[in-house]
MIKE-780665 format. One record per residue (C-alpha): residue number from 1; residue in one letter; chain; y, z, x. Coordinates in steps of 0.02 Angstrom, whole numbers, plus 50000, padded with zeros to 5 digits. Each point is the difference from the previous one (the first is absolute). Example, Ala and Ser with C-alpha at 12.3 -4.5 7.8 and 13.67 -1.06 7.14 Angstrom:
2
nr | rest | kette | Y | Z | X
1 | A | A | 49775 | 50390 | 50615
2 | S | A | 50172 | 49967 | 50069
END
This chain:
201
nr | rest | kette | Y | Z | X
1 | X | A | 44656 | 52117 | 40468
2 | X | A | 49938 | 50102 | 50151
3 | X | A | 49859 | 49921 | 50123
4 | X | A | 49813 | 50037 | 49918
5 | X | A | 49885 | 50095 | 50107
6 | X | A | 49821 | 49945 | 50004
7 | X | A | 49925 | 50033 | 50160
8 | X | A | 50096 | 50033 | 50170
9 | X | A | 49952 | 50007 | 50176
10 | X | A | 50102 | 50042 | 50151
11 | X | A | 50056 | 50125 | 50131
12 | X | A | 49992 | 50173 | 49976
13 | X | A | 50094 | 50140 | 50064
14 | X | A | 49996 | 50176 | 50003
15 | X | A | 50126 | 50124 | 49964
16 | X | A | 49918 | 50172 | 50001
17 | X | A | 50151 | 50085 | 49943
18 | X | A | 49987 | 50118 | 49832
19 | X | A | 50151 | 50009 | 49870
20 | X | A | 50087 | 49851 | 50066
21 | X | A | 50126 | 49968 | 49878
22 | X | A | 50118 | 49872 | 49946
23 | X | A | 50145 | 50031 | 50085
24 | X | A | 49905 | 49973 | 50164
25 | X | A | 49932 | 49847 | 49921
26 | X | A | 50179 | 49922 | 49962
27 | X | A | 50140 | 50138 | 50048
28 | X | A | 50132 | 50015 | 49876
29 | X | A | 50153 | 49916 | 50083
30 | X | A | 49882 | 49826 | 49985
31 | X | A | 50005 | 49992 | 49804
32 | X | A | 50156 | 49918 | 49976
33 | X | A | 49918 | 49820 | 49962
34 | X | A | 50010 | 49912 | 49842
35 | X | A | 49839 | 49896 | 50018
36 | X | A | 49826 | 50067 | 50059
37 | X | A | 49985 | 49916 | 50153
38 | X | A | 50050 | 50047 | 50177
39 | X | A | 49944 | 50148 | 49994
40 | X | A | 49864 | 49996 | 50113
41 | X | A | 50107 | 50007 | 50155
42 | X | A | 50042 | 50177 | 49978
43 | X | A | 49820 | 50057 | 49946
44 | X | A | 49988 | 50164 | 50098
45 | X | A | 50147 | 49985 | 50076
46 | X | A | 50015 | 50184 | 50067
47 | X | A | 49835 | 49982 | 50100
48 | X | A | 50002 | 49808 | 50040
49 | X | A | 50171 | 50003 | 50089
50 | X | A | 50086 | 50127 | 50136
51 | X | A | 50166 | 49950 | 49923
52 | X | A | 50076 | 50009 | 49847
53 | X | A | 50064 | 49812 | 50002
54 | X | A | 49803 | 49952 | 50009
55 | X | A | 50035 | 49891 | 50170
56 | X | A | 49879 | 50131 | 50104
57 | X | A | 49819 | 50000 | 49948
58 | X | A | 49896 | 50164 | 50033
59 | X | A | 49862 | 49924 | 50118
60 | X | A | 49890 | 50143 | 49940
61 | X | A | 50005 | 49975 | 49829
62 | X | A | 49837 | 49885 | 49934
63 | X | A | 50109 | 49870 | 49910
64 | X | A | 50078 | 49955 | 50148
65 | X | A | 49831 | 49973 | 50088
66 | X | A | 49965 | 49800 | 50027
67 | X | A | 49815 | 50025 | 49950
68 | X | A | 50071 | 50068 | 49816
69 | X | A | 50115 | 49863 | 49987
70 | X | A | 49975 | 49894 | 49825
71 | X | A | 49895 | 50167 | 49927
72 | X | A | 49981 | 50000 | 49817
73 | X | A | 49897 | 50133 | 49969
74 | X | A | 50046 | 50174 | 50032
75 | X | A | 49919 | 50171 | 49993
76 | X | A | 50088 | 50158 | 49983
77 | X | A | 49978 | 50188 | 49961
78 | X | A | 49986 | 50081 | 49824
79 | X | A | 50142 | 50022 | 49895
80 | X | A | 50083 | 49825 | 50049
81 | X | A | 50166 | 49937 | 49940
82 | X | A | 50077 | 50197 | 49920
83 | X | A | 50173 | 50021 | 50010
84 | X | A | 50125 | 49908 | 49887
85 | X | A | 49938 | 49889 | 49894
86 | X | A | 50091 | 49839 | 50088
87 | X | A | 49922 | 49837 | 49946
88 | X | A | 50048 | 49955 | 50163
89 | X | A | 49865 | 50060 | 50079
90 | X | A | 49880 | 49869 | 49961
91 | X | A | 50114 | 49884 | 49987
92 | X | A | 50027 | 50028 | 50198
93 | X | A | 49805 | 50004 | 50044
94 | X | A | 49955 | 49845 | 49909
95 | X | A | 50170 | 49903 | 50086
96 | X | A | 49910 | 50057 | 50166
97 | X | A | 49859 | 49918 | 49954
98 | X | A | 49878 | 50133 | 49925
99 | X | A | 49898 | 49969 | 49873
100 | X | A | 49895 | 50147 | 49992
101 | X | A | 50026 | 50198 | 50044
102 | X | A | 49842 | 50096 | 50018
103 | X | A | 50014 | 50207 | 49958
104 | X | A | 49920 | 50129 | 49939
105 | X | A | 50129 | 50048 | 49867
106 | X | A | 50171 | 49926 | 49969
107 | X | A | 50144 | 50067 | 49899
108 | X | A | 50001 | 49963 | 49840
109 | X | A | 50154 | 49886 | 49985
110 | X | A | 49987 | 49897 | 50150
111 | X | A | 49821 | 49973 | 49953
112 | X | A | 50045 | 49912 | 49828
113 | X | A | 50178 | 49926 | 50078
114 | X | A | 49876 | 49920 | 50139
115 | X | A | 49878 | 49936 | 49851
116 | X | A | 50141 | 49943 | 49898
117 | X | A | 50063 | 49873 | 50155
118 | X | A | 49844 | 49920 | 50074
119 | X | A | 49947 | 50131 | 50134
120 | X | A | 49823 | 50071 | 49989
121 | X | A | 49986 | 50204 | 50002
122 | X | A | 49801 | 50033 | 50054
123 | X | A | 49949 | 50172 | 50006
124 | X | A | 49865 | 50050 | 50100
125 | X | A | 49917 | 50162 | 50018
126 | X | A | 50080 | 50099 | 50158
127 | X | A | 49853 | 49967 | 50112
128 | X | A | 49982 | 49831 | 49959
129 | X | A | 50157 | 49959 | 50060
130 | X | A | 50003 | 50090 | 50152
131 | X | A | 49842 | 49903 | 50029
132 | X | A | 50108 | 49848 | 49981
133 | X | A | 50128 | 50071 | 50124
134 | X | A | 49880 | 50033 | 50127
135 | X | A | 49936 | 49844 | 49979
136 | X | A | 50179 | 49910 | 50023
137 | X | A | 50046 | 50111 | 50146
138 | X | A | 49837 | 49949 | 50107
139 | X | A | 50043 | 49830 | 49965
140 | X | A | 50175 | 49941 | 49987
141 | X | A | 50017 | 49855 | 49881
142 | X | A | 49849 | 50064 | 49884
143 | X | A | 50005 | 49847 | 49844
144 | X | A | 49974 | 50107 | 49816
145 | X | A | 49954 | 49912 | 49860
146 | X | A | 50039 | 50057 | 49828
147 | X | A | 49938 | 49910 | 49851
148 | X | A | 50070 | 50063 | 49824
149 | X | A | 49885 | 49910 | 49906
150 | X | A | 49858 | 50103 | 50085
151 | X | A | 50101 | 50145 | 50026
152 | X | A | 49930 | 50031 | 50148
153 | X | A | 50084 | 50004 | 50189
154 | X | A | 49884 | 49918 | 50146
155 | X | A | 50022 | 50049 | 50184
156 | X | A | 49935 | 49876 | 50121
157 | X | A | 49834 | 50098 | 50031
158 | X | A | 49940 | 49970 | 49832
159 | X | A | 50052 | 50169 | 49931
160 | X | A | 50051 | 49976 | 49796
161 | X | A | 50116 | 50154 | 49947
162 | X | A | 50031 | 49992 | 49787
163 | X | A | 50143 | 50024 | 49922
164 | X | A | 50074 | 50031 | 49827
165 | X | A | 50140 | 49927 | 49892
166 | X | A | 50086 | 50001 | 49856
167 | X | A | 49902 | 49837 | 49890
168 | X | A | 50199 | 49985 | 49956
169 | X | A | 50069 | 50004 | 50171
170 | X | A | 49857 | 49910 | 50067
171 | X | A | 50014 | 49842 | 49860
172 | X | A | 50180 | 50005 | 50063
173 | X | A | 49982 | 49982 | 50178
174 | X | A | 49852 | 49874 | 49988
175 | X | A | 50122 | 49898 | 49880
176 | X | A | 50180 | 50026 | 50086
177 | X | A | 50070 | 50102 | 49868
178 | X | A | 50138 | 50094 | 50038
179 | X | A | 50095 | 50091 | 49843
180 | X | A | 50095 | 49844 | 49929
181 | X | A | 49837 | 49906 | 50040
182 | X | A | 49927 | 50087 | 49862
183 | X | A | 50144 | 50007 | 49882
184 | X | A | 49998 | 49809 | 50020
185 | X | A | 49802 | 49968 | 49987
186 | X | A | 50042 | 50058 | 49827
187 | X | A | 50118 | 49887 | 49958
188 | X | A | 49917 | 49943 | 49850
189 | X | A | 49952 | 50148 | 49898
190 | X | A | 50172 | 50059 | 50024
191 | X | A | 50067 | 49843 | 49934
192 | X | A | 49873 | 50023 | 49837
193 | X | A | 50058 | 50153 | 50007
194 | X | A | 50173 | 49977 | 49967
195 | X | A | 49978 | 49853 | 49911
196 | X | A | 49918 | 50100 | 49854
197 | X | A | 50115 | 50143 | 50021
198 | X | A | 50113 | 50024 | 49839
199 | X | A | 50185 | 49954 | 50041
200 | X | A | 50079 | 50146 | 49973
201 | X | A | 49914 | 50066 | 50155
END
């Protein structure tokens, strides 16, 4: 059963990057793990570190930035998350620590693979989230907060900004449902199910 997401506040940070996709989120030659986490440590590997063995980090990259340190919420460019299809991908963001990525679009896959393990996709109309950006670059260590229940994302001056989900993908966020999560929250009718079933199936 994956975390449940009701309302989140934390430290935001901006990555005004377009098309970043998942092999820059978690590079392929980091997928050979059996479980889901330590992934987080490679998390943008290729722009967090100078060196392939990770043991460099890029000063200039806004990760590696104390003030960003502990972020949970992060904005990005349209079209986050194409590429493969690697489940990986979220699976490397929410190890990190995120709990929320803020776009204007997302590819298709990631966005349901991120739903489907406990990390919240918001999208935002373009110029509200550069709004957000700008916000977050004039002051380093901008709090978001982002309540599901509301469906709405504050910024610290007041500003609401709406947002729309699924009623599926929302009731299984708000309730920690991940994919077996709902398999098993219907135990019972599957029992009465096969209970009255006739033997021969």
């Amino acid at each position: 059963m994956m975390q449940a997401f009701t309302r989140h506040s934390g430290v935001a940070v901006a990555l005004d990057h377009a098309n970043i996709d998942t092999d820059q989120l978690i590079p392929k030659q980091f997928l050979a793990k059996v479980t889901r986490q330590g992934f987080g440590v490679h998390l943008f590997h290729d722009w967090r570190y100078l060196d392939d063995a990770g043991e460099q980090p890029n000063p200039d990259f806004v990760l590696n930035q104390p003030v960003y340190q502990g972020a949970t919420i992060l904005l990005a460019g349209e079209n986050f998350g194409c590429g493969s299809s690697r489940e990986h991908a979220p699976w490397a963001l929410e190890d990190f620590g995120f709990r929320v990525v803020i776009a204007p679009s997302f590819a298709d896959i990631f966005y349901q693979n991120a739903i489907n393990n406990g990390l919240l996709p918001v999208v935002l109309p373009v110029e509200e989230v550069q709004r957000l950006m700008a916000q977050i670059s004039a002051q380093p260590g901008t709090r978001l907060t982002v309540d599901l229940e509301r469906c709405q994302v504050f910024s610290p001056d007041g500003q609401a900004y709406p947002f729309s989900l699924d009623a599926a993908a929302r009731q299984n966020l708000l309730h920690g449902l991940d994919p077996i999560g709902q398999s098993l929250a219907l135990a019972s009718a599957i029992d009465t199910f096969e209970r009255a079933a006739p033997s021969w199936r």
